[in-house]
matplotlib code that plots the C-alpha trace (Angstrom):
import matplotlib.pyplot as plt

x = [-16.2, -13.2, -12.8, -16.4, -15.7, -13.0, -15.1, -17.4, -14.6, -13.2, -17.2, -17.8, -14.5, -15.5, -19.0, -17.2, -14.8, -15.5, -17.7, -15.6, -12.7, -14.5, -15.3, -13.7, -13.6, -13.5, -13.2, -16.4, -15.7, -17.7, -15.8, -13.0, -11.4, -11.9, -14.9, -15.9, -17.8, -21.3, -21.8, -18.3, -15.2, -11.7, -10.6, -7.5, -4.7, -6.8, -2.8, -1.9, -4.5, -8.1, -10.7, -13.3, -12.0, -11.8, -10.1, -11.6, -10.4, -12.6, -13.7, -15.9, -15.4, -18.1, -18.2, -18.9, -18.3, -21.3, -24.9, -26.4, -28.5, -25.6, -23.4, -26.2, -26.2, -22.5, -21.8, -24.7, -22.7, -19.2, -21.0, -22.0, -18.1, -17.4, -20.4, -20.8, -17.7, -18.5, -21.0, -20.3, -16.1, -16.3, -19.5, -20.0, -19.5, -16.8, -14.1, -10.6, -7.7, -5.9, -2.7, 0.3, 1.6, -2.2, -3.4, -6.9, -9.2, -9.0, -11.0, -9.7, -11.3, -9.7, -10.4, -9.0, -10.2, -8.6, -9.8, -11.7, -12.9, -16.1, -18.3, -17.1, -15.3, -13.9, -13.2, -11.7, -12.3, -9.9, -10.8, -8.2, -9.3, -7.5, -8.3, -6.2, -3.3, -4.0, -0.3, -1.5, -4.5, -7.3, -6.7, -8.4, -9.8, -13.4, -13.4, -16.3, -16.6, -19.5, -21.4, -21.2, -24.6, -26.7, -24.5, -25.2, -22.5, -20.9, -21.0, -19.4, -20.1, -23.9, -23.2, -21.3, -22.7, -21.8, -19.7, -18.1, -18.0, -16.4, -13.8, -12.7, -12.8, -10.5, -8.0, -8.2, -6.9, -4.5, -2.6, -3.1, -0.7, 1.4, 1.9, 2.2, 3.1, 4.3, 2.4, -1.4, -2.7, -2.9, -6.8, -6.2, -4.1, -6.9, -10.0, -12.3, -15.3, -15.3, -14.7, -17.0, -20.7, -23.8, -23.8, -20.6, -16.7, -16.1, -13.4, -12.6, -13.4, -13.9, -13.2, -12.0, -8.4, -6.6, -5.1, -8.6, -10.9, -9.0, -10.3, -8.5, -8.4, -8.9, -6.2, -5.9, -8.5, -6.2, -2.9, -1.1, -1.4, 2.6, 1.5, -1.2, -4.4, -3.4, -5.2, -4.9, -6.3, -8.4, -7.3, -9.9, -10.8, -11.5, -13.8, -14.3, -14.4, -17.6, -18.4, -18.8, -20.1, -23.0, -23.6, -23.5, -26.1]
y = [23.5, 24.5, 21.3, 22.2, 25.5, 24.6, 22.2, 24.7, 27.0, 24.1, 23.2, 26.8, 27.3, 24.6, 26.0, 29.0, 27.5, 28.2, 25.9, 25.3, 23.8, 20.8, 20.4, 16.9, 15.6, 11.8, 9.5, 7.5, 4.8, 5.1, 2.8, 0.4, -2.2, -3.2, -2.8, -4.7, -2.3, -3.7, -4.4, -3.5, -5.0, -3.9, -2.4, -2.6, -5.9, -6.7, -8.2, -4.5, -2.2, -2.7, -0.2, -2.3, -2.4, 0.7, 0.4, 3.0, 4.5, 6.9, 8.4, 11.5, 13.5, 12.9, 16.3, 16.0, 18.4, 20.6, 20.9, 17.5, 19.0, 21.6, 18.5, 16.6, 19.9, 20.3, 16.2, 16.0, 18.8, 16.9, 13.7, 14.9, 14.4, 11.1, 9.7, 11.1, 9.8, 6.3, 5.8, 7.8, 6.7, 3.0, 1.4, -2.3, -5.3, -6.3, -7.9, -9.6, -7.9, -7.5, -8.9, -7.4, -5.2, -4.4, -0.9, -0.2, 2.8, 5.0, 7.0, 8.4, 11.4, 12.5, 15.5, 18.1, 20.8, 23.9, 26.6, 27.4, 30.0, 30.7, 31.4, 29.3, 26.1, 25.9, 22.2, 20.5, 17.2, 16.2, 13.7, 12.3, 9.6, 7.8, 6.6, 3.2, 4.1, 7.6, 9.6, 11.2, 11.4, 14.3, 15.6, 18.5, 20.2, 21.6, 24.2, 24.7, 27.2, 26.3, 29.1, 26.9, 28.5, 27.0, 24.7, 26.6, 27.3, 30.6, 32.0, 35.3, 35.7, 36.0, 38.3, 40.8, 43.5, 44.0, 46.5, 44.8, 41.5, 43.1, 44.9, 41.2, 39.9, 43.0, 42.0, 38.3, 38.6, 41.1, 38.5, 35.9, 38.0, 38.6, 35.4, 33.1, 35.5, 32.8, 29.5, 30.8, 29.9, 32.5, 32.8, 33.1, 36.0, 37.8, 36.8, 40.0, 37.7, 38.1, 34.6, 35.9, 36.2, 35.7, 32.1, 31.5, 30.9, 29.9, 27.1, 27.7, 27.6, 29.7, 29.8, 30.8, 30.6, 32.3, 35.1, 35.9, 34.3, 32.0, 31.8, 28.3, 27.4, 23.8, 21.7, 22.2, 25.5, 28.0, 27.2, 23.5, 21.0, 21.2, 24.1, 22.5, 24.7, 28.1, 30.3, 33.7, 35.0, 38.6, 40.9, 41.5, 45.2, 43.1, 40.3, 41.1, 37.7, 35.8, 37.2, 41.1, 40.2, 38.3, 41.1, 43.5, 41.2]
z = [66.2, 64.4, 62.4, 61.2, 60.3, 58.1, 56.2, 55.8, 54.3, 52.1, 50.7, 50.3, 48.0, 46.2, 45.2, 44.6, 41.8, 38.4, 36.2, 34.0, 36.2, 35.8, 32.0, 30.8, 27.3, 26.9, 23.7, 22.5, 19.6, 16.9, 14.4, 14.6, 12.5, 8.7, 7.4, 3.3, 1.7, 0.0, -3.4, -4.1, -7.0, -6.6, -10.1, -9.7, -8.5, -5.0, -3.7, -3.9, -3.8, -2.5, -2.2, -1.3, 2.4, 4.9, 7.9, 10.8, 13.8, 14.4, 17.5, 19.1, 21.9, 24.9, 27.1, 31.1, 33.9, 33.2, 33.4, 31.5, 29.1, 27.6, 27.9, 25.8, 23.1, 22.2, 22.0, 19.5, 17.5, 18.3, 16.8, 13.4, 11.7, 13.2, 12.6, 8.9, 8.2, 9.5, 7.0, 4.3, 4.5, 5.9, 5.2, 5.0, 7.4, 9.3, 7.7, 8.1, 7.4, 4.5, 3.8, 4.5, 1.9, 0.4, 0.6, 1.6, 2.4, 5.4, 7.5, 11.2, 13.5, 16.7, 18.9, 21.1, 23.4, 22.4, 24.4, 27.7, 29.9, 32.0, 29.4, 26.2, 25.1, 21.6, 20.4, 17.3, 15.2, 13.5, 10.3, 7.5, 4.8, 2.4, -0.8, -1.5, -3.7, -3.4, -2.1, 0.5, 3.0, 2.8, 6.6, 8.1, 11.4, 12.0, 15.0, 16.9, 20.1, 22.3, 24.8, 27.9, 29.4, 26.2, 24.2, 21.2, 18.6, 18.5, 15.2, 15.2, 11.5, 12.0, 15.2, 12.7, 11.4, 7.6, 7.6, 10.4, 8.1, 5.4, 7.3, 8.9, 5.2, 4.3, 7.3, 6.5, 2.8, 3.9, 6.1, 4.1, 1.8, 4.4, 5.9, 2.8, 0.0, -2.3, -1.0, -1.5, -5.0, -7.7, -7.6, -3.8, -4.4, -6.6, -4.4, -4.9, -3.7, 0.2, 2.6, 5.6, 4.2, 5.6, 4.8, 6.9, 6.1, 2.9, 3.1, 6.3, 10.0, 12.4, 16.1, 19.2, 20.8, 23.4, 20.9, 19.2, 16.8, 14.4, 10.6, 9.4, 6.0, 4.4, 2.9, -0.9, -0.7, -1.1, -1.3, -1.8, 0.1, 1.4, 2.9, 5.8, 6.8, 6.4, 9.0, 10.1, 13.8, 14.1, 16.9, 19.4, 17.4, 14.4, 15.9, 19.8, 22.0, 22.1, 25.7, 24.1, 21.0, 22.3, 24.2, 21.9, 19.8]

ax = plt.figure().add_subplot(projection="3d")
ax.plot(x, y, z, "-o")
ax.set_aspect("equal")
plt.show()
């Protein structure tokens, strides 16, 4: 009787554990290997540089641990990059690869789950391409925080009110100025147009992290490229978390 009692204690801990506890996020390949773009002519020496190939490592994130049909929601959102740039970065059939030395076209996505709780999941893909012979590659992140009960993406943006919008704007130039006084570009510095309207962020992402919603900036959109994805992360006065301001909507 004992023994059963305890297994009764143990299963009803279990039940009692949060939801989230169990949320894992596995890779899915989308694209792999070297693909020869159709229809395609180097134009420049093929022995050094040949855009006509694309090598692709690119991956998306499949969510489990929850209820199937949320699960189903947020990886058909997670899919979108990956998949987009499969086509769109590496078309073509497979192909050998090139010879050692030649330099070809890029494309690469990976993932990561940033944030958790109860309620919400935030998660990033990552992307960078490459354009053979180009110096560097075109790298960035696309945040995305997920309301566990529906799947739906969080956008605190369309939650905000507009004077609330504009005083977030307000903040978010603010510290922009005071975090990269002399990296952010010149028209960055004497933005009067706000980021936050109500068609979204403006070069830049938005989501939510253990300190507060985090607006993060593309490479190259407001300051060099040296300088990464600037971002700057609202206090909870600003932008509350998603919890209260779904509530309050």
């Amino acid at each position: 009787m004992r023994a059963m009692a305890t297994w009764g204690m143990i299963l009803a801990a279990l039940a009692a554990m949060p939801a989230h506890a169990a949320v894992t996020v596995s890779p899915v390949l989308v694209r792999a290997g070297y693909f020869l773009a159709p229809d395609c002519t180097p134009t420049d020496n093929p022995k050094a540089v040949n855009e006509c190939i694309c090598e692709a490592d690119i991956k998306k994130p499949q969510v489990a641990g929850i209820a199937p049909d949320v699960a189903a929601i947020i990886n058909l959102k997670l899919a979108e990059l990956p998949e987009k740039l499969a086509v769109e970065s590496c078309e073509g059939a497979p192909t050998t690869p090139p010879s050692d030395g030649v330099q070809v076209n890029s494309a690469s996505t990976d993932f990561e789950l940033a944030f958790q709780s109860p309620a919400t999941l935030t998660m990033f893909s990552n992307y960078s391409t490459l354009s053979a012979g180009a110096a560097h590659p075109l790298s960035g992140t696309e945040g995305f925080t997920f309301d566990l009960k529906t799947g739906a993406v969080i956008d605190p943006i369309a939650l905000l009110k507009p004077e609330q919008r504009a005083k977030a704007d307000a903040y978010i130039k603010e510290q922009l100025i005071k975090k990269y006084p002399t990296d952010l570009l010149d028209e960055a510095k004497a933005r009067t147009d706000p980021y936050l309207t109500e068609n979204g962020c403006d070069t830049c992402s938005i989501y939510y992290g253990k300190d507060g919603w985090v607006v993060r900036f593309q490479i190259y959109s407001i300051a060099a490229y040296a300088l990464g994805e600037p971002e700057v992360t609202l206090p909870a006065e600003i932008i509350p978390p998603p919890e209260k301001l779904m509530v309050k909507s």
